[in-house]
N, C-alpha and C positions, 0 to 999 in steps of 0.2 A: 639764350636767356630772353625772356618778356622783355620788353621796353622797359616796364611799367618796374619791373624788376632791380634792371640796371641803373636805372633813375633814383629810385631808392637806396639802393646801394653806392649812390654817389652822393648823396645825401649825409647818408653814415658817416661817410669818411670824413667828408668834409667839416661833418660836425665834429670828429674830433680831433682833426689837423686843426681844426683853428681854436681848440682850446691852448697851443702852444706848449703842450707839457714836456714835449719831446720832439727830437728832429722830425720833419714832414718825412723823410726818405723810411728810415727805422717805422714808424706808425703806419708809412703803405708796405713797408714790407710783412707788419705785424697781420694787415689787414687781409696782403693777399691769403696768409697763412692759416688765417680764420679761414678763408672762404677759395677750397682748394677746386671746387668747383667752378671757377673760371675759368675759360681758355684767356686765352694770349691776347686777343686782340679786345676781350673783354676787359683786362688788366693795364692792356695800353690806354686808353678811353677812359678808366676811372682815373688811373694816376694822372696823365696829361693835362684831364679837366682840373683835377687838385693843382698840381701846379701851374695852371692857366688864371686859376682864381688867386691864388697863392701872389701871382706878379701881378695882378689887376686889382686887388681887391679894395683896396678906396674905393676906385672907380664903379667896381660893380656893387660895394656895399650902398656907394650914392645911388646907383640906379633902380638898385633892389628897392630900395624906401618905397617908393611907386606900385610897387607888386602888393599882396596879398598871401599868405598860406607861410610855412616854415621859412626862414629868411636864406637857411644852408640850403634848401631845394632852388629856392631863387639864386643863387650861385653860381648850380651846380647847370642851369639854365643857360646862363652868361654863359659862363666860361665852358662848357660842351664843347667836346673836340673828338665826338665821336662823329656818325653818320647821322645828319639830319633828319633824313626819312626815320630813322630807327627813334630820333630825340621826339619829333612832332609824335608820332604815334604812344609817345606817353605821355605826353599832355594835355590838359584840360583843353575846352576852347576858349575858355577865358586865358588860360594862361598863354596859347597861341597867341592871340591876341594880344596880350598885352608885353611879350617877347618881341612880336613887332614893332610893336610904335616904339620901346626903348632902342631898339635898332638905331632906327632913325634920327635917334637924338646925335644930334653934331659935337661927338667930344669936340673939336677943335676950340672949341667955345668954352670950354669948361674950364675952372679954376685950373691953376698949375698944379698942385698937388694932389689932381685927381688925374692928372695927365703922365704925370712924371711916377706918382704910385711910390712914392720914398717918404718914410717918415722925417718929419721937418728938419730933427738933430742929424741927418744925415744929409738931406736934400741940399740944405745951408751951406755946409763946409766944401760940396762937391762944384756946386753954383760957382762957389767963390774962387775955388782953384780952374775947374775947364773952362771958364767963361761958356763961349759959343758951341763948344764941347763938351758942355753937359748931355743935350740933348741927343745925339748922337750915342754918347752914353748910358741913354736908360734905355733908346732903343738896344742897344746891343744886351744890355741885364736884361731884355724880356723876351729876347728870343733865346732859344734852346740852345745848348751849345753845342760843336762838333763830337767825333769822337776822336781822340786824338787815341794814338798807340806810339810806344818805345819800342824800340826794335832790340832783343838782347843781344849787345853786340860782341858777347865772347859766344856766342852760340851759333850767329847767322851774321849777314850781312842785308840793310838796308833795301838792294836793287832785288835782291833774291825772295828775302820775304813779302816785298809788294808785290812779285809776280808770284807767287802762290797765293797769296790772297786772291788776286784776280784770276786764277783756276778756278779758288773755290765758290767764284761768282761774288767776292767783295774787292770794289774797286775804291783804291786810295791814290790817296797825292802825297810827294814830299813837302813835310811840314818847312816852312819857309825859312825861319832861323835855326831848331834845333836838328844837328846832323843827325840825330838818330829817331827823329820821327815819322809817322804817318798819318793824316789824317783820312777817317774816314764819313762819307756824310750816312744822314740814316741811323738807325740800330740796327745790324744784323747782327747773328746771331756769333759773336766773336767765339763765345766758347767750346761752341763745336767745329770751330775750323782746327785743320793739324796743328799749324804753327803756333795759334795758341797753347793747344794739349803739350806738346814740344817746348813750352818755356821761350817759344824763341820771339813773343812779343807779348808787352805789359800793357794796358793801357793806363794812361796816365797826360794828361793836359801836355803841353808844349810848353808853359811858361812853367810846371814842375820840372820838365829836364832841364829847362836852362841853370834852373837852379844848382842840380848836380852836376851842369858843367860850370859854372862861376867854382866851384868846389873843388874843381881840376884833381881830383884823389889819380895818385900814381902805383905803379907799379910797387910791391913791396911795401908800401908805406903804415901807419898807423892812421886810423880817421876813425872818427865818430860822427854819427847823426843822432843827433841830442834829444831832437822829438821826435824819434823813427815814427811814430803810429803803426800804419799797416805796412809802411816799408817801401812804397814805390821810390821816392829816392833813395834807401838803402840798396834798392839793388840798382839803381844805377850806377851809385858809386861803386858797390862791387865787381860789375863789369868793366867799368873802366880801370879798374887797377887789376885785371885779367886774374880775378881768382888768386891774387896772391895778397902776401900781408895780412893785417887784421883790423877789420871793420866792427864795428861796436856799434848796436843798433841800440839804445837808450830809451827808455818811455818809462810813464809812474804807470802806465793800462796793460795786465795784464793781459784783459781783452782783443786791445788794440793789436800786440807783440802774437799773439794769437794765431790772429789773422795773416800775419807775415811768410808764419809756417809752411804754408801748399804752395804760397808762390814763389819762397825759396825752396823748395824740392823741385818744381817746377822748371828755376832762374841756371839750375846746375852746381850755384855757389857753392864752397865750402869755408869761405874765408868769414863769415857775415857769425857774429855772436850778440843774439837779441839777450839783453839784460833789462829786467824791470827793475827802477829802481824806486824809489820811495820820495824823494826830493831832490831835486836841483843840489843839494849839499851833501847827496848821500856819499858814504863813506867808499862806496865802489868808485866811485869816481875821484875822488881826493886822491885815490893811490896810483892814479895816473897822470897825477897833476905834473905837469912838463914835460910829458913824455909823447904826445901827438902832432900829427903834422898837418894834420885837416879835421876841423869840426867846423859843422854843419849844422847849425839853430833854426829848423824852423818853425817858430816860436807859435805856442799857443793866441792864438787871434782873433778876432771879431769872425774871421770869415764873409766878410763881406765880399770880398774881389770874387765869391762864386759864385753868385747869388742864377746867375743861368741855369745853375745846376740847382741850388738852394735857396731858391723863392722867398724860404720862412725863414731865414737870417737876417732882413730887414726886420722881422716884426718880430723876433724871438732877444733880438740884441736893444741894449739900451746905451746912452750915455753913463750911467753909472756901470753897467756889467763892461763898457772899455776901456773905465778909467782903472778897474779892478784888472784887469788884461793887459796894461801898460807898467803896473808895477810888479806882476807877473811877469813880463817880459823880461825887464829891465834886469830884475833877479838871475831869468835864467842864461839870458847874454854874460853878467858878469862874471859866475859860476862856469860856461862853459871857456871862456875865455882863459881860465887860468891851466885847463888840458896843452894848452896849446907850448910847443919845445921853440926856443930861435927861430925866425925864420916862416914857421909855421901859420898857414892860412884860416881864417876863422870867416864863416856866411852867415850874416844874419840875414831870414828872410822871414817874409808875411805874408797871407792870399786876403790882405785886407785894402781897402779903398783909401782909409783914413792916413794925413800924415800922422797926427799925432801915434800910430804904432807905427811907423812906418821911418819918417826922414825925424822925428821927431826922439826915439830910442839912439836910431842910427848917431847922430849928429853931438846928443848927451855922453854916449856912451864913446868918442872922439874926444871930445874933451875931458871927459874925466881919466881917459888914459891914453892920453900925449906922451907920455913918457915912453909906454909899453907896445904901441900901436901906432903903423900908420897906413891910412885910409889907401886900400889900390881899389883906382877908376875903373870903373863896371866893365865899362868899353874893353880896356886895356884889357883883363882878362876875359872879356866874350873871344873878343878877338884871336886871343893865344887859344881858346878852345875849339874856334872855329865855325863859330858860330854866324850866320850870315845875317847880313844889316843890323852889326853890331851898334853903328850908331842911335839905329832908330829905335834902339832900346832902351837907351838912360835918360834921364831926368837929374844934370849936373853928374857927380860921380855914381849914381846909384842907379841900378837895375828898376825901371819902372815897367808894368805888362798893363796896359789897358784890353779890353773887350775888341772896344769898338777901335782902335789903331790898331791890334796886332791879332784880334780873333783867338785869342786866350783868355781862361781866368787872368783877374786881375794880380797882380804879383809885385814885390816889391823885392831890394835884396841891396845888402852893404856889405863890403870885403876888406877886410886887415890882413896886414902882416906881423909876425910880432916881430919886435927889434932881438 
């Protein structure tokens, strides 16, 4: 394709990724789909640039001021992460030009909140809780994240599927706390390797499987995942309780539930029953009230903790859309809490930044059921899972995943038992 072509075309996008109407990820895949005439390396380069600008854009909306011509071209300028030779030959020489000297400019120098790139109601609360650990912080949200994979473990074994990988010329490491992970750096092309095609690896973050192992789902048991979405931790739990029992995948999207479908043909399960249901109070679930040994909340959220991944989460989320997310939460923690038999384990989690969803749900929802509930230390159950440098996971009794300490989405997570 022309320079002059791709340029434009990054242009587009941009202009409509940053009207905010829709997730950035969804709007480039819309994009690719208009425009089927792209190769691969062409598709890498526009999306990258969008979320290059996507995690800069203070910074580069202040530097654009200075430019001249469409404001989305000047963007698309910055944040370029395609081949330079290919960017300079679609540009004016004014605009050569003047791409230079903003070069030059010494962010170092530049306010905080052109450096750090977080809208102030977010930037505040983060300042306040990491001190010196902020900024290590935002570097870690602004670089891209690993790819992390689940290993299915009623299918294969861990050591076996990382040397097939590296057959098929994709090299991984063991993920450092979750036993059933791999990470790998890079994109390569995961879905045409076997072990994909074979079901026998998911991908999925490392601080999601911790999640399903705080969840410890056993053998024969009853569990539910209360906000399956597309499933990655439903099929974890379904692996670990070896295809037996009954797994209850829950969602109000039948969209979402959907999506679940290929990678459960795929996962081998038969034990996994995706149900949509209509509300947190739906009458499917009242009729299982006391009868489960494991549910698993993870609760609709800010989405902030993924922002490596989702760029336009900071600028798509407000203080009022979290306060709306907390009483939402709050709802579907109480509701799922009452599934739960004697005994039985309940996970509230979040892939959010903020305590207020986070230690602030957790700690309400402690106190208003002291009777019924009592609080087990993160630790305590990493630990019984297996999980390695369990310490350096929690934040008091609770499951906390930072970026920049542990190289995961950001993740939260609180665990009961009921009496």
């Amino acid at each position: 394709m022309h320079p002059n072509a791709l340029l434009e075309l990054s242009t587009d996008l941009l202009h409509q990724v940053l009207q905010f109407q829709a997730p950035a990820d969804r709007v480039v895949s819309d994009f690719f789909r208009t425009h089927r005439e792209l190769g691969s390396r062409e598709r890498h380069t526009l999306a990258e640039t969008t979320y290059g600008v996507l995690r800069q854009r203070l910074l580069f909306q202040h530097l654009a001021q200075s430019g001249k011509g469409e404001m989305e071209r000047r963007l698309a300028l910055l944040g370029w992460q395609g081949n330079d030779g290919f960017l300079k030959a679609a540009m004016s020489e004014q605009e050569q030009q003047w791409l230079e000297k903003v070069r030059q400019v010494d962010t170092a120098a530049l306010p905080e909140r052109l450096r750090h790139n977080l809208p102030d109601w977010l930037a505040e609360p983060l300042q306040a809780a990491l001190g010196e650990e902020f900024w290590p912080l935002v570097d870690a949200l602004n670089s891209s994240a690993p790819l992390d994979l689940r290993v299915n473990t009623f299918k294969a074994k861990r050591e076996d599927v990382q040397a097939a990988l590296k057959a098929g010329g994709i090299e991984s490491e063991a993920t450092p706390h979750s036993p059933w992970g791999l990470r790998v750096q890079g994109k390569p092309a995961l879905n045409k390797a076997d072990t994909f095609t074979k079901g026998e690896v998911e991908v999925q973050d490392e601080g999601s499987q911790l999640l399903a192992l705080l969840t410890d789902a056993k053998r024969g048991e009853m569990v539910v995942d209360f906000c399956a979405g597309a499933g990655g931790k439903t099929l974890a739990l379904g692996a670990s309780m070896r295809n037996t029992g009954r797994l209850y995948a829950f969602d109000t999207s039948g969209h979402r539930l959907a999506a679940l479908k290929p990678r459960l043909a795929r996962s081998g399960l038969s034990n996994v029953y995706p149900i949509q249901i209509a509300h947190e109070r739906d009458d499917r679930i009242k009729r299982l009230a006391g009868k489960i040994d494991r549910v698993l909340v993870d609760a609709p959220c800010s989405g902030l903790g993924t922002l490596r991944r989702n760029p336009d989460m900071k600028w798509r989320q407000s203080p009022q859309s979290v306060a709306e997310l907390q009483a939402k939460q709050e709802a579907i923690l109480a509701s799922a809490a009452r599934l739960l038999k004697p005994g039985g384990r309940l996970v509230y989690a979040t892939c959010s930044l903020l305590d207020s969803e986070n230690e602030g749900i957790a700690d309400a929802f402690t106190a208003a059921h002291a009777r019924d509930f009592t609080p087990v230390p993160a630790v305590e159950a990493l630990e019984k899972a297996h999980a390695g440098g369990a310490g350096d996971l929690v934040r008091g009794p609770y499951l906390r995943l930072w970026p920049h300490r542990h190289g995961t989405d950001a993740f939260f997570a609180a665990v009961w038992e009921r009496r």
